[in-house]
C-alpha positions as a LaTeX table, in Angstrom:
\begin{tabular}{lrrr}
\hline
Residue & $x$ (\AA) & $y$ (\AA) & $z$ (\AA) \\
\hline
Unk1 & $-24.60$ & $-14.80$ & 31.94 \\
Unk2 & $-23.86$ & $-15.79$ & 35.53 \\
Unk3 & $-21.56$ & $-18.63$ & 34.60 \\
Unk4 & $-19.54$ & $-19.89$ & 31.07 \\
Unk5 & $-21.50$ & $-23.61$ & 29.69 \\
Unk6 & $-20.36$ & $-26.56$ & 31.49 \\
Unk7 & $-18.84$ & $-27.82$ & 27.70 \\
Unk8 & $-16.31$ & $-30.14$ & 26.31 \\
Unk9 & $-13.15$ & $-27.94$ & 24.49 \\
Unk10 & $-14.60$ & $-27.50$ & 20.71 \\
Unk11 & $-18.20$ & $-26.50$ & 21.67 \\
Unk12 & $-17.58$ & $-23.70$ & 24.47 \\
Unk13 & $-17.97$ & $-20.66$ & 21.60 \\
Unk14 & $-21.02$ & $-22.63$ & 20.16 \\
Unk15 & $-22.31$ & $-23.19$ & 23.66 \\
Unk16 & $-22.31$ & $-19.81$ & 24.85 \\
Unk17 & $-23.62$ & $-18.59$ & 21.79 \\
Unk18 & $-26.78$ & $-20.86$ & 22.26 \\
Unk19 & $-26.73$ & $-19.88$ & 26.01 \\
Unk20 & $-27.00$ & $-16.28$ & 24.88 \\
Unk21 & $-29.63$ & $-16.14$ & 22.36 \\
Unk22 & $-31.67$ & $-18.47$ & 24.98 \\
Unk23 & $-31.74$ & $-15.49$ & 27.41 \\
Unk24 & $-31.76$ & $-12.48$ & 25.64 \\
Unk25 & $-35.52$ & $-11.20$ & 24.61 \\
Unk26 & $-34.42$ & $-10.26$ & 20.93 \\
Unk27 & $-33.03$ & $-12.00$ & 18.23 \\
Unk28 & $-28.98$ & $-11.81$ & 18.26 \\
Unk29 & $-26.72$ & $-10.52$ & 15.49 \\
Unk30 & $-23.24$ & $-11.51$ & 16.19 \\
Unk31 & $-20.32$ & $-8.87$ & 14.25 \\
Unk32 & $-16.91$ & $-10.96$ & 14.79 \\
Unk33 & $-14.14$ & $-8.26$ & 14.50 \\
Unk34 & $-10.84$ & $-9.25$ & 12.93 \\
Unk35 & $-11.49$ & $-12.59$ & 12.23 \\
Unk36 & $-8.23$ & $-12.79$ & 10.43 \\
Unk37 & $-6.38$ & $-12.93$ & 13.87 \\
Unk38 & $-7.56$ & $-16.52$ & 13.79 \\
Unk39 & $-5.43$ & $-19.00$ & 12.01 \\
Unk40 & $-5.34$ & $-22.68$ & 11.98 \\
Unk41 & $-6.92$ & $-25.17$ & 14.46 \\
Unk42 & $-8.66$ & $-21.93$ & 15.90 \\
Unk43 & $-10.08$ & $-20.90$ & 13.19 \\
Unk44 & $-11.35$ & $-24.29$ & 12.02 \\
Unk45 & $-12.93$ & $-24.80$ & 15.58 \\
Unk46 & $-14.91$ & $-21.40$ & 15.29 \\
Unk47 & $-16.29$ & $-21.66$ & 11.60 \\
Unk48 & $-16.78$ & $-25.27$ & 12.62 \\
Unk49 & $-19.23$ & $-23.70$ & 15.34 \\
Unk50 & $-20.66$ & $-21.33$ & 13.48 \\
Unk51 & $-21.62$ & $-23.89$ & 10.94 \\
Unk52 & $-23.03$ & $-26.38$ & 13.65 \\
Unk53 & $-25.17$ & $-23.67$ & 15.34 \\
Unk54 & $-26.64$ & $-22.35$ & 11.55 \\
Unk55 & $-27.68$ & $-26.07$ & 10.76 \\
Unk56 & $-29.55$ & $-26.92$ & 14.20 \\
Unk57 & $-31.23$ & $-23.84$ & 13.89 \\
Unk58 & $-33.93$ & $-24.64$ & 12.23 \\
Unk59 & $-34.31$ & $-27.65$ & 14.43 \\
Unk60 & $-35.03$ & $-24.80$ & 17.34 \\
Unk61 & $-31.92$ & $-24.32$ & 19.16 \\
Unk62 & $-31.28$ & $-20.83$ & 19.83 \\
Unk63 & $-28.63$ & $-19.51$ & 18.19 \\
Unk64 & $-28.26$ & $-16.08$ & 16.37 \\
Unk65 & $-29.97$ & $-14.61$ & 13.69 \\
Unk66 & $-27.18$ & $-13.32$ & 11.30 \\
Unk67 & $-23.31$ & $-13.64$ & 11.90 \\
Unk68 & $-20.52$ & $-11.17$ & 10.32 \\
Unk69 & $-17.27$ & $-12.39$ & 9.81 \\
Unk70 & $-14.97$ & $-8.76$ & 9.45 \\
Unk71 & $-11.79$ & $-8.78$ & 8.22 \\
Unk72 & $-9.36$ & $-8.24$ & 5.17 \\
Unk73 & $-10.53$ & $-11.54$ & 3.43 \\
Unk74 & $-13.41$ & $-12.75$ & 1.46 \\
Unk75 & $-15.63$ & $-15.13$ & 2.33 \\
Unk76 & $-14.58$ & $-17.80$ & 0.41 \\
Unk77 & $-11.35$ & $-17.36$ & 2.10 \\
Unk78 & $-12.02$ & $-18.31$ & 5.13 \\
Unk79 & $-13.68$ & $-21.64$ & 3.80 \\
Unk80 & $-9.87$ & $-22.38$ & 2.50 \\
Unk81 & $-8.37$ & $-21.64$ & 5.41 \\
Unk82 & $-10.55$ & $-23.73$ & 7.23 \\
Unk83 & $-9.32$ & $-26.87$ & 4.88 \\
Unk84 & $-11.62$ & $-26.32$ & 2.24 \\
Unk85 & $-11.81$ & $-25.59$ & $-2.01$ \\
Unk86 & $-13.26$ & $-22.28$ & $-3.00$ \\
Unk87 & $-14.37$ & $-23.77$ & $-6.16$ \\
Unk88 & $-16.80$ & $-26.97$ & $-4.81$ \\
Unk89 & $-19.73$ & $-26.37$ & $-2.68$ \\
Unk90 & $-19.61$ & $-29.69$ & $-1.02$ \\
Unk91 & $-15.56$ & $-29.36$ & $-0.39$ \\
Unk92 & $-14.14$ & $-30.78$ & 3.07 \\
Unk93 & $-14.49$ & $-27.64$ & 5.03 \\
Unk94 & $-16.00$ & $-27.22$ & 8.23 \\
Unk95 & $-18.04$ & $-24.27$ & 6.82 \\
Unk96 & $-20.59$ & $-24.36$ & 4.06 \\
Unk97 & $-22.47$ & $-21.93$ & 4.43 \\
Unk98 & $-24.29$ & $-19.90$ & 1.59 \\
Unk99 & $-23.93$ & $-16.26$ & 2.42 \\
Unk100 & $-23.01$ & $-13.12$ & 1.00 \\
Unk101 & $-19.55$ & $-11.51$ & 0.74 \\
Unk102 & $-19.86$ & $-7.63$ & 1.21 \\
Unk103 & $-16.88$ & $-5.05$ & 0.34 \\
Unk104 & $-17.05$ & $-1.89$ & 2.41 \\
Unk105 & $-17.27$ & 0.78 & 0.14 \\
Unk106 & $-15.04$ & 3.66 & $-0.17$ \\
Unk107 & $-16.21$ & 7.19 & 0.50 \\
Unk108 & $-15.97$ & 9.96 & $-2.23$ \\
Unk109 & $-14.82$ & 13.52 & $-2.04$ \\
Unk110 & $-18.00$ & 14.94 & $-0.63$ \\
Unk111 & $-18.80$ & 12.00 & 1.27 \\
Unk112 & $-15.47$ & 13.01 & 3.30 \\
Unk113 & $-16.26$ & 16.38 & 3.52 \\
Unk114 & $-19.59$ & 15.46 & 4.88 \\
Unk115 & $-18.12$ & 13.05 & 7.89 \\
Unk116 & $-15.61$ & 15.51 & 8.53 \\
Unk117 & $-18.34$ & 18.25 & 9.02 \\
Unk118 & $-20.16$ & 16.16 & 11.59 \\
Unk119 & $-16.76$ & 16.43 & 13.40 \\
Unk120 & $-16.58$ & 20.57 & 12.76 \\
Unk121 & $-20.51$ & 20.43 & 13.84 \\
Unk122 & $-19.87$ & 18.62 & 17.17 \\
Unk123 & $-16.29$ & 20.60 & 17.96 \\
Unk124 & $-16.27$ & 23.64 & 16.13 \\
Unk125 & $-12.99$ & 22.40 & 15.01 \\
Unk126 & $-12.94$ & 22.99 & 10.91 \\
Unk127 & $-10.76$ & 21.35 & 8.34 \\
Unk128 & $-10.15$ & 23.44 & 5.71 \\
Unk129 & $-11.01$ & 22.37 & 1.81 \\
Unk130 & $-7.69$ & 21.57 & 0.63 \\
Unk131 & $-7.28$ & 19.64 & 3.66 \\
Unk132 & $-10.48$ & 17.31 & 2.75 \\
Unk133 & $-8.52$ & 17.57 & $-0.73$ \\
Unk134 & $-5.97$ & 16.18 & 0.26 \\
Unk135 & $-7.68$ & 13.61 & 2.41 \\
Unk136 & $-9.53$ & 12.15 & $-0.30$ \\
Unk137 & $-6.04$ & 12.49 & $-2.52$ \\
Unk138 & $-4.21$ & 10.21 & $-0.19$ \\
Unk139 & $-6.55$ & 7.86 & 1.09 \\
Unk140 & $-9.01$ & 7.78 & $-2.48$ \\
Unk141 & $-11.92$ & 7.27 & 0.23 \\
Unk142 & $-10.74$ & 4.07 & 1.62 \\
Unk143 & $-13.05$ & 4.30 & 4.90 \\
Unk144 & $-10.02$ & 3.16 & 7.42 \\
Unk145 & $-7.60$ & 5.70 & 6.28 \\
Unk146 & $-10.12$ & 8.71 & 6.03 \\
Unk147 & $-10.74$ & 7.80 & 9.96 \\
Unk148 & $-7.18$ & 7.36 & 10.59 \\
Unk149 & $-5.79$ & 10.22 & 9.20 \\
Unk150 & $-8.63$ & 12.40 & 11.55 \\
Unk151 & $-8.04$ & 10.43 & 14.77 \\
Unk152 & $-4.00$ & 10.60 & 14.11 \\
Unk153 & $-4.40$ & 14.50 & 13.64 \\
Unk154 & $-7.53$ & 15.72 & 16.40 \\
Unk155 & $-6.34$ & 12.99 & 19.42 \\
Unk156 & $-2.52$ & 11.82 & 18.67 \\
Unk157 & $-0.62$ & 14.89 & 17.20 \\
Unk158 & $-3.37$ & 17.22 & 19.46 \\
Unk159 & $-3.99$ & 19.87 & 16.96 \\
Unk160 & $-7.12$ & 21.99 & 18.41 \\
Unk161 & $-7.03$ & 24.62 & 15.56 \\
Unk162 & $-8.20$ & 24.81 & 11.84 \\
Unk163 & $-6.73$ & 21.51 & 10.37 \\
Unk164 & $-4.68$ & 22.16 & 7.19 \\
Unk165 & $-3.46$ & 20.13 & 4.51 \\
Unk166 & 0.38 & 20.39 & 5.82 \\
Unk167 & $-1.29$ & 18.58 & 9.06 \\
Unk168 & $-3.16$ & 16.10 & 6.93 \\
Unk169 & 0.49 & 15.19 & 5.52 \\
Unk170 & 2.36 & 14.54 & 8.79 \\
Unk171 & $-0.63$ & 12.48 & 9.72 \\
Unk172 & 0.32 & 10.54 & 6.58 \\
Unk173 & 3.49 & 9.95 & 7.60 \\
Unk174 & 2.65 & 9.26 & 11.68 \\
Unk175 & 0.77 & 6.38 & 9.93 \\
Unk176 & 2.71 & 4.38 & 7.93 \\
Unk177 & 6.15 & 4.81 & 10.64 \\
Unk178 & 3.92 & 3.22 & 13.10 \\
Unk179 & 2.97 & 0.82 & 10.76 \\
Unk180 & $-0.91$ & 1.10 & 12.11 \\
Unk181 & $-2.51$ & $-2.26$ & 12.63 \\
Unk182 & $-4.36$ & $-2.17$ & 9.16 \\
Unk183 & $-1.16$ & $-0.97$ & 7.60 \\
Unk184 & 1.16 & $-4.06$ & 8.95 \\
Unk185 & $-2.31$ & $-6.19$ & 8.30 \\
Unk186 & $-2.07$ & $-5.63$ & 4.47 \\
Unk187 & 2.14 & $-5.31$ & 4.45 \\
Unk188 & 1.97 & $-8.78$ & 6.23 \\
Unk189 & 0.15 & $-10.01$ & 2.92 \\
Unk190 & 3.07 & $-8.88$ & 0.07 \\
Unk191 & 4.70 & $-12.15$ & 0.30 \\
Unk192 & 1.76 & $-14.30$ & $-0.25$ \\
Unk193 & 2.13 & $-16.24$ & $-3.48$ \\
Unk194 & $-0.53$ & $-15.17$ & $-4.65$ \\
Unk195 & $-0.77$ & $-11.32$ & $-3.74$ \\
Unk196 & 3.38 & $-11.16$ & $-5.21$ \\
Unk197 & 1.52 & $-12.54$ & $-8.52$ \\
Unk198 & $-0.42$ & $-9.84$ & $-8.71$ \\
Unk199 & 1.91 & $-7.01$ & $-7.15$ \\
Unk200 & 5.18 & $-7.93$ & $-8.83$ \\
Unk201 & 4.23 & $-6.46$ & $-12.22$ \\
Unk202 & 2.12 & $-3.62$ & $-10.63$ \\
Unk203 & 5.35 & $-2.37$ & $-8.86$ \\
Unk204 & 7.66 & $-3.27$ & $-11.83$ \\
Unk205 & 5.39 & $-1.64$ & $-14.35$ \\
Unk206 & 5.49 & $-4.87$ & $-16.58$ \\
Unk207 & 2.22 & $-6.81$ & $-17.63$ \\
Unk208 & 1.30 & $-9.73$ & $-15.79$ \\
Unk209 & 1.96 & $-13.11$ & $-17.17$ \\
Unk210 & $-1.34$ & $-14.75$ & $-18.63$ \\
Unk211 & $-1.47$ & $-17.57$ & $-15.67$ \\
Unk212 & $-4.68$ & $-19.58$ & $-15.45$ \\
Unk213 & $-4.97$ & $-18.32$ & $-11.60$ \\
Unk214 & $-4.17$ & $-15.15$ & $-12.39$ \\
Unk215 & $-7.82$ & $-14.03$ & $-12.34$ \\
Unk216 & $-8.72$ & $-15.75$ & $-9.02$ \\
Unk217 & $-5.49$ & $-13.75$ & $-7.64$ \\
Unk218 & $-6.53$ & $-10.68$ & $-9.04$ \\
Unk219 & $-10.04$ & $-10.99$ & $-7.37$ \\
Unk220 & $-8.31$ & $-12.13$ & $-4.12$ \\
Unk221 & $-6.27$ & $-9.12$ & $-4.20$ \\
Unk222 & $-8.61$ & $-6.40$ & $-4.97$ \\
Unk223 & $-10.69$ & $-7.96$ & $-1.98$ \\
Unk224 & $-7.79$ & $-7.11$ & 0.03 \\
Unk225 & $-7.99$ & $-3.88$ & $-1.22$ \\
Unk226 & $-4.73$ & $-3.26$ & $-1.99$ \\
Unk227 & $-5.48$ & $-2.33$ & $-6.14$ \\
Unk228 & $-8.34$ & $-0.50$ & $-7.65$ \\
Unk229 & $-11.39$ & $-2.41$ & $-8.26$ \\
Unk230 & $-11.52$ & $-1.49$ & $-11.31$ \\
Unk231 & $-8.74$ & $-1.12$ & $-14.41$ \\
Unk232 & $-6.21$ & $-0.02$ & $-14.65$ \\
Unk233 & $-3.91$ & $-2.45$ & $-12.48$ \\
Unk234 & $-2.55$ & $-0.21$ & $-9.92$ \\
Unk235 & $-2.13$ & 0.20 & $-6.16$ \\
Unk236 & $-5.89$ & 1.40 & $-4.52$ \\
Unk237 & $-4.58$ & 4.98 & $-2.93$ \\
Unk238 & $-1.12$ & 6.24 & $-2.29$ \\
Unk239 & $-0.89$ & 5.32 & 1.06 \\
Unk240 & $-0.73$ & 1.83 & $-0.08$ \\
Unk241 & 1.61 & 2.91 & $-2.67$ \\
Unk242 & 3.84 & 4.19 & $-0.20$ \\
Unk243 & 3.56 & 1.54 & 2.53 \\
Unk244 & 4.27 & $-1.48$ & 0.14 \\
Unk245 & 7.35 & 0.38 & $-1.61$ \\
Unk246 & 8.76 & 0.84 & 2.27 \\
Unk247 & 7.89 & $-2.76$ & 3.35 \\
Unk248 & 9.69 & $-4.32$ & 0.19 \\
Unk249 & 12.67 & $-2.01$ & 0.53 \\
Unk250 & 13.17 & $-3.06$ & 4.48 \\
Unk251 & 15.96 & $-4.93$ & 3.66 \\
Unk252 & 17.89 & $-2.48$ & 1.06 \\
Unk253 & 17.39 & 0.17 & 3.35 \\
Unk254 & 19.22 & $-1.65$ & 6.10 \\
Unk255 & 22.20 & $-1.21$ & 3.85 \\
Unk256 & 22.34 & 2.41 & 3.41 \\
Unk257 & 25.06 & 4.24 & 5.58 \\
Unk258 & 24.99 & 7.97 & 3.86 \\
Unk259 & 24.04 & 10.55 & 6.66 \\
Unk260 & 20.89 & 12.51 & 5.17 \\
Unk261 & 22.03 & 15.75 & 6.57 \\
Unk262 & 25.03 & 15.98 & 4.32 \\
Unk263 & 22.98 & 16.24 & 1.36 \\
Unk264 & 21.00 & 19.41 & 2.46 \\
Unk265 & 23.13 & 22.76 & 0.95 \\
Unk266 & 23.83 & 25.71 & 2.94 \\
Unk267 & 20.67 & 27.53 & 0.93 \\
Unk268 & 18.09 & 24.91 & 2.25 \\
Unk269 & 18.00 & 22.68 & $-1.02$ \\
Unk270 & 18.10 & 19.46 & $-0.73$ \\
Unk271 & 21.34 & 18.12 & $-3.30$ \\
Unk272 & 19.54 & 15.40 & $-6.03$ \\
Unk273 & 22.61 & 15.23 & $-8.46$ \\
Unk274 & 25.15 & 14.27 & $-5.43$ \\
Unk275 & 22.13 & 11.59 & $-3.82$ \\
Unk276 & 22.63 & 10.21 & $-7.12$ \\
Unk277 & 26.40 & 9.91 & $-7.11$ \\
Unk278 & 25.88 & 8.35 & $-4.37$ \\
Unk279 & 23.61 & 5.95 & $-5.34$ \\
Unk280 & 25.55 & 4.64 & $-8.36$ \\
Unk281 & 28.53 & 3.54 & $-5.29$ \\
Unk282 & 25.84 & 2.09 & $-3.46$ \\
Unk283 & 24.61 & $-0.16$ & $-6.41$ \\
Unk284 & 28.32 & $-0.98$ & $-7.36$ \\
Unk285 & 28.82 & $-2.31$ & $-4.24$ \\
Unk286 & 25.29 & $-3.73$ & $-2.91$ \\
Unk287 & 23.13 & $-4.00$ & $-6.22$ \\
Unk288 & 23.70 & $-7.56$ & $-6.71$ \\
Unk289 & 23.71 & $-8.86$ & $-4.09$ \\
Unk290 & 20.63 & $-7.25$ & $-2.92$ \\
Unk291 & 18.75 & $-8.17$ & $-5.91$ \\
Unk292 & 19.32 & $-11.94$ & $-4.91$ \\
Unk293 & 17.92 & $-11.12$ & $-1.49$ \\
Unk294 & 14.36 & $-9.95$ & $-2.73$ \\
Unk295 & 12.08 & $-11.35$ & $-2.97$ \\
Unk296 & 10.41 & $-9.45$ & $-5.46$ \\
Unk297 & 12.82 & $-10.24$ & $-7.93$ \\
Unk298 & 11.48 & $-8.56$ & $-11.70$ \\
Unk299 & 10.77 & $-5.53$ & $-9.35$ \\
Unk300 & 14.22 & $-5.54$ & $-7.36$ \\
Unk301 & 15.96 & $-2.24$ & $-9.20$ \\
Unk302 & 12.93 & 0.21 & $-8.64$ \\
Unk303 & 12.86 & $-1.85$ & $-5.00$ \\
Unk304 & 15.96 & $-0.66$ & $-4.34$ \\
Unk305 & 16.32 & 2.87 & $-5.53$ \\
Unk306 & 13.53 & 3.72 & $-3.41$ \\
Unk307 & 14.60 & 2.23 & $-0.25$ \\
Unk308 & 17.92 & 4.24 & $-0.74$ \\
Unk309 & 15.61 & 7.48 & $-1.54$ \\
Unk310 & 13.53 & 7.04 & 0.91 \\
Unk311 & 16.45 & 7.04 & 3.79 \\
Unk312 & 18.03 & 10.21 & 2.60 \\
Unk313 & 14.75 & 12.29 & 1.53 \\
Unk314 & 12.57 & 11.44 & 3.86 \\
Unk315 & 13.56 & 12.73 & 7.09 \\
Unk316 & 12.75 & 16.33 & 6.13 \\
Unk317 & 11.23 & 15.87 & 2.94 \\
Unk318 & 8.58 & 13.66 & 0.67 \\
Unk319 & 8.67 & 10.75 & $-1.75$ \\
Unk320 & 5.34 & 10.35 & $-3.71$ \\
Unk321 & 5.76 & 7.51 & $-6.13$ \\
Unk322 & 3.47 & 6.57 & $-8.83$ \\
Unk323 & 3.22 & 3.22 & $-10.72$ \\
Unk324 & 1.13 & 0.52 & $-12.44$ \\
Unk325 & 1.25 & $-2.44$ & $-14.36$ \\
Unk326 & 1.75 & $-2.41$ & $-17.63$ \\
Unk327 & 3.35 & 0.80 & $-17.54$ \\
Unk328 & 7.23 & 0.08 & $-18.06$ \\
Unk329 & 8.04 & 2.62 & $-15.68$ \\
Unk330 & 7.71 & 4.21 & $-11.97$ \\
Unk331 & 8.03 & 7.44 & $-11.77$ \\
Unk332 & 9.56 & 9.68 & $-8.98$ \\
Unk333 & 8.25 & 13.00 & $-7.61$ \\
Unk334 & 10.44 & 14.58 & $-4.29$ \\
Unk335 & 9.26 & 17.05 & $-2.71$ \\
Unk336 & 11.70 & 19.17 & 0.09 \\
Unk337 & 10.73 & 22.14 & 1.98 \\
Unk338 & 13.11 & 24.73 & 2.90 \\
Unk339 & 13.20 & 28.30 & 3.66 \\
Unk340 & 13.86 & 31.21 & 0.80 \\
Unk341 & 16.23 & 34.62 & 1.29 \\
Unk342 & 13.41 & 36.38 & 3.40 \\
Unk343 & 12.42 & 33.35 & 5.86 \\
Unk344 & 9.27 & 32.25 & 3.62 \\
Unk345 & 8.72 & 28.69 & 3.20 \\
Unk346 & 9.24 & 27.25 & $-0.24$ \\
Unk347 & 9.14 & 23.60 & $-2.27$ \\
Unk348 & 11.88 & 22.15 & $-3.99$ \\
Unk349 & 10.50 & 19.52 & $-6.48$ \\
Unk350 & 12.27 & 17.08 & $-8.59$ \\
Unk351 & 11.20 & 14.07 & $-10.82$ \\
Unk352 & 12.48 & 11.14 & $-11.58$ \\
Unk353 & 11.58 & 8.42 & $-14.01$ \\
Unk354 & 12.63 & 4.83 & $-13.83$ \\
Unk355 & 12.94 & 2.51 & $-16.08$ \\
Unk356 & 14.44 & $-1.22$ & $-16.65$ \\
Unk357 & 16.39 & $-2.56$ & $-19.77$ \\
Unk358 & 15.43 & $-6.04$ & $-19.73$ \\
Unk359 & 17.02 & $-8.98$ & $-21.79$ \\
Unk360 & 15.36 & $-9.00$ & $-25.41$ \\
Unk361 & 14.06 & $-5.80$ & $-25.21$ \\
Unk362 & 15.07 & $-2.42$ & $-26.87$ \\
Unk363 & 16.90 & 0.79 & $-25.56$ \\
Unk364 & 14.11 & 2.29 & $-23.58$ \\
Unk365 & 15.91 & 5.70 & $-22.97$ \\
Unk366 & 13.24 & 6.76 & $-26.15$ \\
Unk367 & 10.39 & 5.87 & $-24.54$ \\
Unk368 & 11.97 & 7.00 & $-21.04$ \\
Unk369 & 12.54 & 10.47 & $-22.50$ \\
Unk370 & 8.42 & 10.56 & $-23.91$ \\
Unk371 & 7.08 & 9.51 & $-20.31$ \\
Unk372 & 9.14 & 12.23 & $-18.50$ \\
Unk373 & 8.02 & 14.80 & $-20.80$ \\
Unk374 & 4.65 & 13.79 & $-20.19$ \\
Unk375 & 5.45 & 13.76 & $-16.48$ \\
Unk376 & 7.16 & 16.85 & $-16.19$ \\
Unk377 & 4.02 & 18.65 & $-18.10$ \\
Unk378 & 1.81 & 17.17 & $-15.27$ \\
Unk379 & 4.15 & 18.87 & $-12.73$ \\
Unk380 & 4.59 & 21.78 & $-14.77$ \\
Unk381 & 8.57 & 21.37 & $-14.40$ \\
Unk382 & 10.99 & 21.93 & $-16.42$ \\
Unk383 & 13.72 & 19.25 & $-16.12$ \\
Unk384 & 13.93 & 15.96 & $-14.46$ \\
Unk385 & 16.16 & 12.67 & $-14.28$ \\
Unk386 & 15.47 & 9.45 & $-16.31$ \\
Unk387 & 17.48 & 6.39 & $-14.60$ \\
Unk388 & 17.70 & 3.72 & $-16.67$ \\
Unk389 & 18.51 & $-0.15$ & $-15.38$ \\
Unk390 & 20.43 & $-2.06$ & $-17.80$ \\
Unk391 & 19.75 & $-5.63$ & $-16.80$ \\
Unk392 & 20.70 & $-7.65$ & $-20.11$ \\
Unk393 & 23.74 & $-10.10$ & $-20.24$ \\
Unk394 & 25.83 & $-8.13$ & $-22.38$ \\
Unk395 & 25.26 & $-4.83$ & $-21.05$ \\
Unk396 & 28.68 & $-3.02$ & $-21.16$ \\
Unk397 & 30.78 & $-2.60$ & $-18.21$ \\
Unk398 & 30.55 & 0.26 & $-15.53$ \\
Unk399 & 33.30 & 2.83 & $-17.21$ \\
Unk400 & 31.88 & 2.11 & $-20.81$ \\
Unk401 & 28.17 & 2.68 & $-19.84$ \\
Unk402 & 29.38 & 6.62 & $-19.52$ \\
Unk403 & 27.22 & 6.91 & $-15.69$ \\
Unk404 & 25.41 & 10.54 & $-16.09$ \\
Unk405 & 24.44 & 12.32 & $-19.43$ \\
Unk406 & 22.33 & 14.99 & $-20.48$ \\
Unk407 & 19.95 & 14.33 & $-22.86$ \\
Unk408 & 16.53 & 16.37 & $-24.72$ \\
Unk409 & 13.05 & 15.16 & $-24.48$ \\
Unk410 & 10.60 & 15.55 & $-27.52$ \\
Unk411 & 9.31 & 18.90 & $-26.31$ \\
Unk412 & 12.90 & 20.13 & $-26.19$ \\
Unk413 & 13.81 & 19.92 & $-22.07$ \\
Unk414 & 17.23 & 19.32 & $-21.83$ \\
Unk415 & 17.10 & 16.17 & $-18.75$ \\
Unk416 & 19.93 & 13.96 & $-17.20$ \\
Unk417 & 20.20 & 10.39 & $-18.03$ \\
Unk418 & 21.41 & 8.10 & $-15.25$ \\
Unk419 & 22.44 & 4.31 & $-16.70$ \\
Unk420 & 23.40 & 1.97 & $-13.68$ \\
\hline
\end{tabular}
């Protein structure tokens, strides 16, 4: 196009649009790219465009064939952000437009193994299975991640051999500390009214309150993609799980002051009962007034613990966290690398479960005790830590609550039991 249209401001986008389909021999299908980086009058002038061009279309103006809004929201969305009701056809927005809302899929294990081979086929650079494993693991075959985690490894960290699953995992972590643009895109969501409705009991393991927009928030989140499209209620891929639990606990971690080199032990290992110590002198002193400060209040205590973990473990080690709602629980599962007697490299791996006493309710150290056992069997370990939260009224003081104990799950593993 030689110049832009000669237009009034509010029809320059809808002008060259028309302009463009005049000149060009085929018919015109316009992708608009992160469409979510519009907001307000912007956004309202676009759509407003889009619809205008659509309607004189059949009147013979040029103008293009199909248009694809991209970006994290549905459809619908952008007809309420544009001043309009999801739930009336004929509401005041400036874009009524019938159309379908499409969901890229996600890819499965072979699917990723496929894509990745087309890589290997072009390169000769191979990934090997467990890396694909552990692809698919992380990312459950959410198309942005799967590409992330390949570009982060092949073109940021330069790796030009065999890619292995210990690469796939600093990739992981290169992600989510740069806070990649999809990353921050969802994390800038969490304190949505809307997408806290939803989260709040996923990440505190309670079950959602039966709210009449409940469903309509569910939908809206799980178009997002932040939880699984299908039940259970729980984050979509642990990525996700990770990034939220690190966005939430921002402000906690801001507090911690507990160098993470002094809990590594001359042998390598990585000192769990002392972090713990620590953490009940931490929650003396900062617990409540943190718990004010978030904003995620029913899921403040697990909020918390894992910002403090997440300082101290992982600068040499790793956090994977797993939780749902409905669940009553999140459980804990740290992983630290160090190096054995002869120079080999080894795991250290604890687990943690968490739970919450909550006014009303009963002693949940019980049912804490069942869940680890079940967890620990997963693992295949033999002892772990239960950390129970006793929120109620009339919980007893600090020195009566009695801090650490050991305890013995139904199948007989003798575990410690941490009451803060």
């Amino acid at each position: 196009m030689s110049s832009w249209p000669q237009v009034t401001p509010g029809s320059r986008f809808g002008a060259a649009l028309r302009e463009w389909c005049r000149r060009c021999p085929r018919r015109v299908v316009l992708f608009l790219d992160e469409i979510d980086a519009l907001q307000g009058n912007s956004l309202v002038s676009v759509l407003g465009q889009l619809r205008d061009g659509h309607n004189k279309r059949s009147k013979g103006y040029p103008f293009p064939a199909s248009v694809v809004l991209c970006g994290l929201r549905d459809l619908r969305e952008y007809k309420v952000a544009s001043g309009g009701a999801p739930e009336r056809c004929n509401a005041a927005s400036p874009f009524n437009i019938l159309a379908d809302s499409l969901r890229l899929g996600d890819f499965t294990a072979d699917q990723i193994a496929e894509l990745y081979d087309q890589r290997t086929q072009a390169t000769s650079q191979e990934f090997t299975k467990d890396a694909v494993d552990r692809v698919f693991e992380l990312t459950q075959g959410q198309p942005w991640l799967v590409n992330a985690l390949a570009h982060e490894i092949t073109f940021e960290m330069g790796v030009s051999g065999t890619i292995s699953d210990g690469q796939v995992e600093d990739a992981k972590e290169r992600l989510i500390r740069a806070r990649a643009t999809h990353l921050d895109s969802l994390a800038a969501r969490l304190h949505e009214p809307r997408v806290k409705r939803v989260m709040e009991p996923i990440v505190s393991g309670d079950f959602p309150h039966a709210e009449l927009t409940f469903s309509d928030d569910l939908s809206y989140v799980r178009d997002l993609g932040l939880v699984k499209q299908k039940p259970p209620m729980e984050v979509a891929n642990p990525i996700y799980r990770e990034v939220i639990l690190r966005v939430l606990g921002d402000v906690s971690e801001q507090y911690v002051r507990a160098d993470p080199h002094s809990f590594v032990l001359p042998d390598g290992w990585f000192d769990l009962p002392r972090l713990l110590q620590e953490f009940v002198v931490f929650w003396r002193e900062h617990g409540e007034v943190l718990i004010q400060q978030e904003g995620y209040h029913e899921a403040a205590c697990q909020i918390i613990l894992m910002a403090f973990l997440h300082r101290l473990v992982n600068g040499g080690g790793y956090l994977d966290r797993e939780y749902a709602a409905g669940t009553k629980r999140l459980d804990v599962f740290v992983r630290w690398p160090y190096r054995g007697p002869n120079g080999e490299g080894l795991m250290q791996r604890e687990a943690m479960e968490l739970k919450v006493w909550r006014p009303g309710a009963d002693d949940p150290k019980p049912e804490g005790l069942a869940q680890l056992d079940r967890y620990l069997d997963r693992l295949t370990l033999t002892t772990g830590v239960l950390v129970i939260f006793d929120r109620r009224p009339e919980a007893p003081s600090w020195k009566e609550r009695g801090g650490f104990d050991q305890a013995t799950t139904p199948s007989g593993r003798q575990v410690t039991v941490l009451r803060v």
